[in-house]
Legacy VTK file of the C-alpha trace (Angstrom):
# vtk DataFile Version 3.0
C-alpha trace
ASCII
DATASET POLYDATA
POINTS 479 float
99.119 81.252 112.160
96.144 83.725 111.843
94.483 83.549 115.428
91.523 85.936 117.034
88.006 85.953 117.005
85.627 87.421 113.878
82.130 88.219 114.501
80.104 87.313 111.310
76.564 89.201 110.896
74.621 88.312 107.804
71.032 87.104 107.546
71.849 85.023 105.012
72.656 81.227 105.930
74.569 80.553 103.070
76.868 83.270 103.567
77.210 83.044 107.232
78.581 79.093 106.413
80.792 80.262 103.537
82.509 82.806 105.868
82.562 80.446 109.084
84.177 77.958 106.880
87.037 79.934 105.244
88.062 81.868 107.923
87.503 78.522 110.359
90.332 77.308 107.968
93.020 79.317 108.630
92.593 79.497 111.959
90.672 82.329 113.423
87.530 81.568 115.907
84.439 82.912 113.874
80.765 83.342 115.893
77.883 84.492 113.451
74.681 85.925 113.483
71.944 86.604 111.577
70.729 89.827 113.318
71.705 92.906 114.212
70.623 93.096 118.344
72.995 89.479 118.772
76.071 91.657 116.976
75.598 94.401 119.393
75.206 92.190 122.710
78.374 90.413 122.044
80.227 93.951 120.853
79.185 95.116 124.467
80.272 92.154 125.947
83.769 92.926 124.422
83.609 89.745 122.458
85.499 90.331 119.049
88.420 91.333 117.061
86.700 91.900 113.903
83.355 92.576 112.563
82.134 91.685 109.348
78.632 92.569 108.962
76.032 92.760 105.813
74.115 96.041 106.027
70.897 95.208 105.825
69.613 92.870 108.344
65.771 91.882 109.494
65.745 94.162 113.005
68.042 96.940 112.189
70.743 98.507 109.151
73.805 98.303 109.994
75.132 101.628 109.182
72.729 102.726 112.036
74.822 100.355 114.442
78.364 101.133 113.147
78.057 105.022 115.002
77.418 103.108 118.451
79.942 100.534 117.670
82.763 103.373 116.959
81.785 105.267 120.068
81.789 102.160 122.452
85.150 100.418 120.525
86.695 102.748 118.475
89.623 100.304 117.502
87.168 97.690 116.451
86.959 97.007 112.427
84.293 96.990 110.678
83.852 95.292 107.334
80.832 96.108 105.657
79.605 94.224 102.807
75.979 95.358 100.715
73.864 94.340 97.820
73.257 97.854 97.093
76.214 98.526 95.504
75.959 102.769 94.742
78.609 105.393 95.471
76.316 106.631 98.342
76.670 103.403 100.173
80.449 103.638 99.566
80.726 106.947 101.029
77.908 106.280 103.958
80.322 103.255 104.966
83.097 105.470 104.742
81.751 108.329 106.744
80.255 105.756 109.616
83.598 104.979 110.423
84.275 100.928 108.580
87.010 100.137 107.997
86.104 98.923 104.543
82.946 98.149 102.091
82.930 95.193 99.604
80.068 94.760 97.317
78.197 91.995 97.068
78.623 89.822 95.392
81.840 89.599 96.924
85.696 88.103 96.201
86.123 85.865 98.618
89.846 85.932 98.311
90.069 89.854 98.369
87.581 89.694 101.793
90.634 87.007 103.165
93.138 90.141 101.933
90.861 92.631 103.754
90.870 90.397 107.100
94.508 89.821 106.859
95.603 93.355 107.213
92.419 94.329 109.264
93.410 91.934 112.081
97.248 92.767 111.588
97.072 96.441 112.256
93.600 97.405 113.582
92.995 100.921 112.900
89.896 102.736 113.944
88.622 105.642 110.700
87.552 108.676 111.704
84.027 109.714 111.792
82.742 112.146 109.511
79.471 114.463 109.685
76.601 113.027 107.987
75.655 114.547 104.209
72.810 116.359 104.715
69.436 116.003 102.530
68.158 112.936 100.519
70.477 110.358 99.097
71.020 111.337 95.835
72.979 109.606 93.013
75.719 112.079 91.638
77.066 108.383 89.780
75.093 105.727 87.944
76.038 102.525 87.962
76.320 99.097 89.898
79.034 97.034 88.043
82.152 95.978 89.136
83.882 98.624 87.033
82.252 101.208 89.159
82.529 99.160 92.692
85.410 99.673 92.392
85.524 103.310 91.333
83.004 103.996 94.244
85.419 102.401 96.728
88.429 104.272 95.417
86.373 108.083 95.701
84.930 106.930 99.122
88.473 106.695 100.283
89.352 110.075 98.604
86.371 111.668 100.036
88.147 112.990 103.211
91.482 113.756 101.443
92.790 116.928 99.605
94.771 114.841 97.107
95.197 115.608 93.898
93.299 113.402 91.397
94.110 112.682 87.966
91.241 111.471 86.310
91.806 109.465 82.738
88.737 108.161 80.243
86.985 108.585 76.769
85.312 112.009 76.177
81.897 111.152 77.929
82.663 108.949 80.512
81.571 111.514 83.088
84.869 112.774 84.027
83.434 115.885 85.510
80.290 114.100 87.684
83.535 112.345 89.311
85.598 115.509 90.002
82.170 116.931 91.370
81.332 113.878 93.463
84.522 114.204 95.392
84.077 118.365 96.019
80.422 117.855 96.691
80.910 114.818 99.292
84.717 115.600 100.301
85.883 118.033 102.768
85.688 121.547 100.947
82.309 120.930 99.889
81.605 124.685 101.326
84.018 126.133 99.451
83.726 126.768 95.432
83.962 124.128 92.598
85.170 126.121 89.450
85.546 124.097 86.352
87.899 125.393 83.210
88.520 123.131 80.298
91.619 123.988 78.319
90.423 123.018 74.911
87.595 125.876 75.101
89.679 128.508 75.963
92.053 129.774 72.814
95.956 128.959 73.759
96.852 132.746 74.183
94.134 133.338 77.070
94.799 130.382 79.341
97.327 131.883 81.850
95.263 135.045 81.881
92.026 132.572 82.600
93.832 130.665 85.420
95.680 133.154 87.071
94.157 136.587 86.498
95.500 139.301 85.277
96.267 142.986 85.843
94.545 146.131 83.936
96.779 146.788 80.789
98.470 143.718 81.107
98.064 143.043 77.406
96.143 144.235 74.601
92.334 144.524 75.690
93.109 143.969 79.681
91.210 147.112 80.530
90.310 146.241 83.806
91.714 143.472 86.635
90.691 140.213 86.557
90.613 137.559 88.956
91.473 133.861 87.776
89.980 130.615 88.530
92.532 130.261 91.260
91.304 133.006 92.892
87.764 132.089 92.291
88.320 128.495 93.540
90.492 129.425 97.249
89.207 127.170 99.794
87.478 124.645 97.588
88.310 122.797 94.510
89.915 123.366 91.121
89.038 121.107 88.125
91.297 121.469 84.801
89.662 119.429 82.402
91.567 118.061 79.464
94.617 118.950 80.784
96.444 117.520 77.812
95.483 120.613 75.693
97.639 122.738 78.310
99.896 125.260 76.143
103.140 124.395 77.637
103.928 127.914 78.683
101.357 127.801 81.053
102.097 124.342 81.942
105.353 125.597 83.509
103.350 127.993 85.727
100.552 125.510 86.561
103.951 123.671 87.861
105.568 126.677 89.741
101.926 126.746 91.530
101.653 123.059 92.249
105.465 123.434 93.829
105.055 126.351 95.776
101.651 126.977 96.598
101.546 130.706 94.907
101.301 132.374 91.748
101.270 135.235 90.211
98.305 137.143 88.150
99.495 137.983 84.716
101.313 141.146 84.743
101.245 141.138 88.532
104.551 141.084 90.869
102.459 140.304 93.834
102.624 136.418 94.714
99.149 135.425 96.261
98.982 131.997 98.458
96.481 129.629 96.677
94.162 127.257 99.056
92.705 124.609 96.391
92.550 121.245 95.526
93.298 120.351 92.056
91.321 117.734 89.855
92.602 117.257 86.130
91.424 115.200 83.592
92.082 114.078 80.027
90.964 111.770 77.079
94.780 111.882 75.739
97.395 109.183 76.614
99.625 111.648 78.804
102.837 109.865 78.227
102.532 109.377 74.597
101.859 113.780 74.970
105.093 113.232 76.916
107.098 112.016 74.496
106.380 113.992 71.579
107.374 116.740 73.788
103.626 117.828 74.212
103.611 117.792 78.163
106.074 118.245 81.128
107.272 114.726 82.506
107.515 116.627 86.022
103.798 117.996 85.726
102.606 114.989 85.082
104.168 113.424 88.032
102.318 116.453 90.061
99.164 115.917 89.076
98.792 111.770 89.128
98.758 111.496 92.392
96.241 109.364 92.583
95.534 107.842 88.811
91.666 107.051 88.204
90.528 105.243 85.393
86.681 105.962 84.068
86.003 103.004 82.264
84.074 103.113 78.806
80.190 102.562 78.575
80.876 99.187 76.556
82.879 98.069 79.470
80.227 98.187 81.905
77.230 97.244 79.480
75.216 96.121 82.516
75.195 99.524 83.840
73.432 100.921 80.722
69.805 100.134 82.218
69.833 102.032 85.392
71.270 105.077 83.596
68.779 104.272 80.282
66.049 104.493 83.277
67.545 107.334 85.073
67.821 109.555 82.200
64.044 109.104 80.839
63.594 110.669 84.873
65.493 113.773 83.884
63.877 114.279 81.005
60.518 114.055 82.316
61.822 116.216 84.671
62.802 118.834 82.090
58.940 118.735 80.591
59.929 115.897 78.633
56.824 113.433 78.195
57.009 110.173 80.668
58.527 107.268 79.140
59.613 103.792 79.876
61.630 101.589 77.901
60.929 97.851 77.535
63.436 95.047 77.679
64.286 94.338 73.793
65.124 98.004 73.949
67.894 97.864 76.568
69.267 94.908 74.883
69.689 96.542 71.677
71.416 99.276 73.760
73.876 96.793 75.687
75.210 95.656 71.896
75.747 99.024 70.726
79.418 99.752 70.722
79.046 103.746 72.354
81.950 105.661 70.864
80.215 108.617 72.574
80.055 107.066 76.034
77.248 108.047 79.220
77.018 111.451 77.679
75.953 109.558 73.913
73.526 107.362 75.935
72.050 110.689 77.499
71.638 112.363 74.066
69.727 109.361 72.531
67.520 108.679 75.375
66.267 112.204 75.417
65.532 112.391 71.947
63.821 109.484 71.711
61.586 110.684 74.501
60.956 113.864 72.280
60.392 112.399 69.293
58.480 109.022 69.658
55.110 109.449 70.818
54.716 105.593 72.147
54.465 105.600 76.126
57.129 102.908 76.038
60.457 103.110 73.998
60.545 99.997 71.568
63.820 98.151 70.312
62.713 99.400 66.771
62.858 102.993 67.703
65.997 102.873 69.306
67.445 100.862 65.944
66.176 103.731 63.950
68.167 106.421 66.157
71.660 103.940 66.103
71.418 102.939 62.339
73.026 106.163 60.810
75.702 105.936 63.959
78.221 103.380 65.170
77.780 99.780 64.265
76.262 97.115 67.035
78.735 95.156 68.982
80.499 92.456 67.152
84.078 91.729 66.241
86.517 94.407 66.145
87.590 93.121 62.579
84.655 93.193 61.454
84.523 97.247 61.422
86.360 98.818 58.532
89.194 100.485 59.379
88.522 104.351 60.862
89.955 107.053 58.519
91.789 110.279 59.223
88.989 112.130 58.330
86.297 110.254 60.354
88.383 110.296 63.319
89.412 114.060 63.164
85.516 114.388 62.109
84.579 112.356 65.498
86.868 114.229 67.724
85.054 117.279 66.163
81.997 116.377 67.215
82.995 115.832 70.231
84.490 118.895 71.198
81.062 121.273 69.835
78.622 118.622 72.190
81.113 119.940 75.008
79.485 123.038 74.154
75.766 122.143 74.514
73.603 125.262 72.930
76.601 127.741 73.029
79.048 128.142 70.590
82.813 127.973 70.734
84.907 131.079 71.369
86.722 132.820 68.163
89.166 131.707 66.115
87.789 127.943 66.281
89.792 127.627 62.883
93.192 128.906 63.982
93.140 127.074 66.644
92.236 123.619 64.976
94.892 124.012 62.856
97.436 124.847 65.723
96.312 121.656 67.807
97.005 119.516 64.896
100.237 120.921 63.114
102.381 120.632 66.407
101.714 116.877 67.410
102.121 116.215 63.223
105.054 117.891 63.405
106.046 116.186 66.191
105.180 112.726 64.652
107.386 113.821 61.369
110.180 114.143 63.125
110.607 111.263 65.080
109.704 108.966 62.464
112.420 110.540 60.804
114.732 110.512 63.955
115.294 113.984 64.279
116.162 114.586 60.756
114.456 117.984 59.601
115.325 117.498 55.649
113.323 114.157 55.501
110.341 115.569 57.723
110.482 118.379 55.192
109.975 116.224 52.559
107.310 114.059 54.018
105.124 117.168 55.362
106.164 118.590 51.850
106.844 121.751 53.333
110.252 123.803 52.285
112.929 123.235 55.003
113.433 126.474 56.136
109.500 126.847 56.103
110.090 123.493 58.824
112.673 125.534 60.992
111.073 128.298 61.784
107.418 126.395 62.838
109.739 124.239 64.960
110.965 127.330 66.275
107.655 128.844 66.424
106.092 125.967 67.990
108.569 125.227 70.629
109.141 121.768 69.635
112.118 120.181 70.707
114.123 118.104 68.334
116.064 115.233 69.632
118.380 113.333 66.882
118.995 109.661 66.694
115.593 108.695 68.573
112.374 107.223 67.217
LINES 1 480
479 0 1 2 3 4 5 6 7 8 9 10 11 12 13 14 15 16 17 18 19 20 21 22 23 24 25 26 27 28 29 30 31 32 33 34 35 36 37 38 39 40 41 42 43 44 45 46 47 48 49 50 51 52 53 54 55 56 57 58 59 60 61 62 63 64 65 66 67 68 69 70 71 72 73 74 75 76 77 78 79 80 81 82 83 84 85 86 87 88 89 90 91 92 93 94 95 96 97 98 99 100 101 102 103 104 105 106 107 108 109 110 111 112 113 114 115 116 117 118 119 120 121 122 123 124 125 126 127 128 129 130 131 132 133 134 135 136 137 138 139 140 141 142 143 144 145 146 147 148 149 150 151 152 153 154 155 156 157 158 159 160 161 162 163 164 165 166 167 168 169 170 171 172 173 174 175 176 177 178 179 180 181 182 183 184 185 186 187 188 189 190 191 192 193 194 195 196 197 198 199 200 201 202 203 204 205 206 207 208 209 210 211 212 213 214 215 216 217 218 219 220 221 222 223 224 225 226 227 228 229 230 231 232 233 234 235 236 237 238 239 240 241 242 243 244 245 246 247 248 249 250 251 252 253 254 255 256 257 258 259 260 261 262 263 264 265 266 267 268 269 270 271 272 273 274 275 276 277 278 279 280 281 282 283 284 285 286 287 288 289 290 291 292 293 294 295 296 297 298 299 300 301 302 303 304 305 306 307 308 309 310 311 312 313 314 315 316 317 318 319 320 321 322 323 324 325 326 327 328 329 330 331 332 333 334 335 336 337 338 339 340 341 342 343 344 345 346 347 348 349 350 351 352 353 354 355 356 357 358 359 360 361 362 363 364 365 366 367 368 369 370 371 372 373 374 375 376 377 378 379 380 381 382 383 384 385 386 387 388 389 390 391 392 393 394 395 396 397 398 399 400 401 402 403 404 405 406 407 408 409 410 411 412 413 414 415 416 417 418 419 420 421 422 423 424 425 426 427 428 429 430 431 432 433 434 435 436 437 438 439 440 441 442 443 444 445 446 447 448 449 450 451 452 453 454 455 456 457 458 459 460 461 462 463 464 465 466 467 468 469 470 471 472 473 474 475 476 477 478
């Protein structure tokens, strides 16, 4: 039978009642308050085995009051539960030392969960230094989907795990991989950002780990890597899943042992970094078609974290609507607002781009419409030549080869901004989609090369040597 005392601090009546009556129930002594000075008398007093406290309160916040709490009663919990539901207040609860944030509004049965283990095995977090400067908002966002992302990178924060971070091209997978360098533990070291699909397949190894003068044709002088440019801070590979898998093995050889080697080098240098990875491929479908190392993989999930998709967190789309109309004006673009019909034609749009389609269309309609405020018509004159509105899935038409490789296109020149891709953009098209066809071929056919021959209508011998070329391994009798 639960047992100990829980000291309840919430200005709101309602809430104070709800919590005095469930934990009342299973047996612990509860004493509430609605202000913060009646929480810190009984704290001093030594009353307590628990706190659970709302932030906000009439005399005084309560992530002021957690710093004196720790100091007098370090082994005291703290729960802390807030209406303002950001990343910033996950990571400002984190930092004062609670032992855990819920957002409001919260699940009652998950706060029962949080007591549970709280009171079984109190455990008093370490305080970290303050951030320093204004809050700022490096994520947008306050729906469930991302409560619970901002409690997952608040407990990250203060860890040098590595982070593999999963989601639809324009999610914002690299604003996460920043937010934990820029609020974690190396934020004074470097953040160095490579992703693998700009970089042609033959370069990578030489981009990652340096390489020597004359170490291959057109290596006329040293180079260092991004390894070397990242030591003592943080290392972001994004889409990993493009990874030749040559220079997957050495990625692995690094994650094992903690060194590498520059291209042409014999020299192993000790590496200090954490790594971040992300993708917009299903790894273990990569894994088996023989696209990606099982073992790899297992390095670099660590700690799996799921962005979800803009039409999973439709609510959201306001605040970052709002927020990017502020960066454009920012940028010299002309002050806009947007009115309410607007955002709800927004919230039904499907966004197969994501946050970084919602960024595009908000800043050219503050370009191109002269009205001070953004109207639903204007914004159903920028979506009518794109994706359809939200409605059932059956009743889009099926997506064709063509559109899709057309859409993944697109996708990978906006990665680009105003710059173009490196050289040999066609070779290297064609390389990323022969091997995983290939790939496909043969294990629809089980392994049989003469059939995959005849549905890639290639010759057979023309088959052998790309599998040979390729590196694809061919395993008989499986589908």
């Amino acid at each position: 039978m639960p047992s100990g005392t829980i000291l309840v601090a919430d200005d709101d009546v309602s809430i104070r009642t709800v919590l005095n009556r469930a934990l009342g129930q299973v047996g612990y002594n509860v004493r509430a308050t609605g202000n913060a000075a009646t929480l810190w008398r009984w704290t001093q007093q030594g009353d307590g085995d628990l706190i659970i406290s709302d932030v906000i309160m009439p005399d005084e916040n309560a992530f002021d009051l957690l710093p004196r709490i720790k100091k007098l009663r370090p082994d005291l919990p703290v729960i802390v539960m807030s209406a303002q539901n950001t990343l910033m207040t996950a990571i400002t609860a984190a930092e004062k030392g609670a032992y855990e944030y819920l957002p409001k509004p919260f699940d009652l049965n998950e706060l029962m969960n949080v007591v549970e283990r709280a009171m079984a095995r109190p455990k008093p977090s370490p305080q970290q230094p303050s951030l320093d400067g204004e809050e700022e908002m490096p994520l947008i966002g306050r729906s469930p989907a991302m409560q619970e992302i901002y409690r997952v990178l608040a407990r990250l924060m203060q860890t040098d795990l590595t982070v593999m971070i999963s989601g639809e091209s324009g999610t914002g997978k690299e604003l996460v991989a920043r937010a934990l360098h820029e609020y974690g533990r190396r934020r004074k070291g470097p953040f160095v950002a490579v992703n693998m699909a700009a970089i042609p397949r033959e370069l990578i190894e030489s981009e990652l780990f340096g390489h020597e003068k004359g170490a291959f044709t057109g290596a006329a002088n040293k180079s260092a890597g991004r390894f070397e440019l990242a030591d003592g801070g943080t290392l972001f590979l994004d889409e990993i899943g493009d990874m030749p898998m040559e220079a997957q093995t050495r990625l692995l050889r690094v994650l094992q042992e903690g060194e590498y080697t520059t291209v042409g080098g014999r020299t192993s240098i000790k590496t200090d970094v954490r790594i971040i990875a992300a993708t917009n491929r299903d790894l273990r479908q990569q894994i088996n078609q023989g696209l990606f190392r099982e073992d790899l993989f297992f390095r670099l999930n660590v700690v799996p974290l799921r962005l979800p998709p803009l039409r999973e967190r439709a609510e959201d789309i306001s605040d970052l609507a709002r927020h990017f109309l502020k960066l454009a004006h920012e940028e010299g673009l002309p002050l806009k607002t947007i009115d309410n019909d607007a955002l709800d034609v927004l919230k039904r749009y499907r966004w197969p781009g994501n946050v970084r389609e919602l960024e595009n269309l908000i800043r050219r309609l503050a370009a191109l419409y002269t009205e001070d405020i953004i109207s639903a018509e204007a914004v159903a004159t920028e979506l009518a030549d794109t994706a359809p509105l939200e409605g059932p899935a059956t009743d889009a038409p099926p997506e064709t080869l063509s559109s899709a490789v057309e859409r993944q296109l697109v996708q990978y020149f906006e990665e680009f901004g105003d710059t173009l891709p490196p050289p040999g953009l066609y070779d290297r098209i064609l390389r990323e989609v022969e091997k995983p066809l290939i790939n496909m071929s043969l294990s629809a056919t089980r392994g049989n090369q003469i059939r995959a021959a005849e549905m890639l209508g290639l010759n057979r011998n023309t088959l052998r040597k790309k599998i040979r070329d390729l590196d694809i391994r061919v395993i008989r009798g499986l589908k």
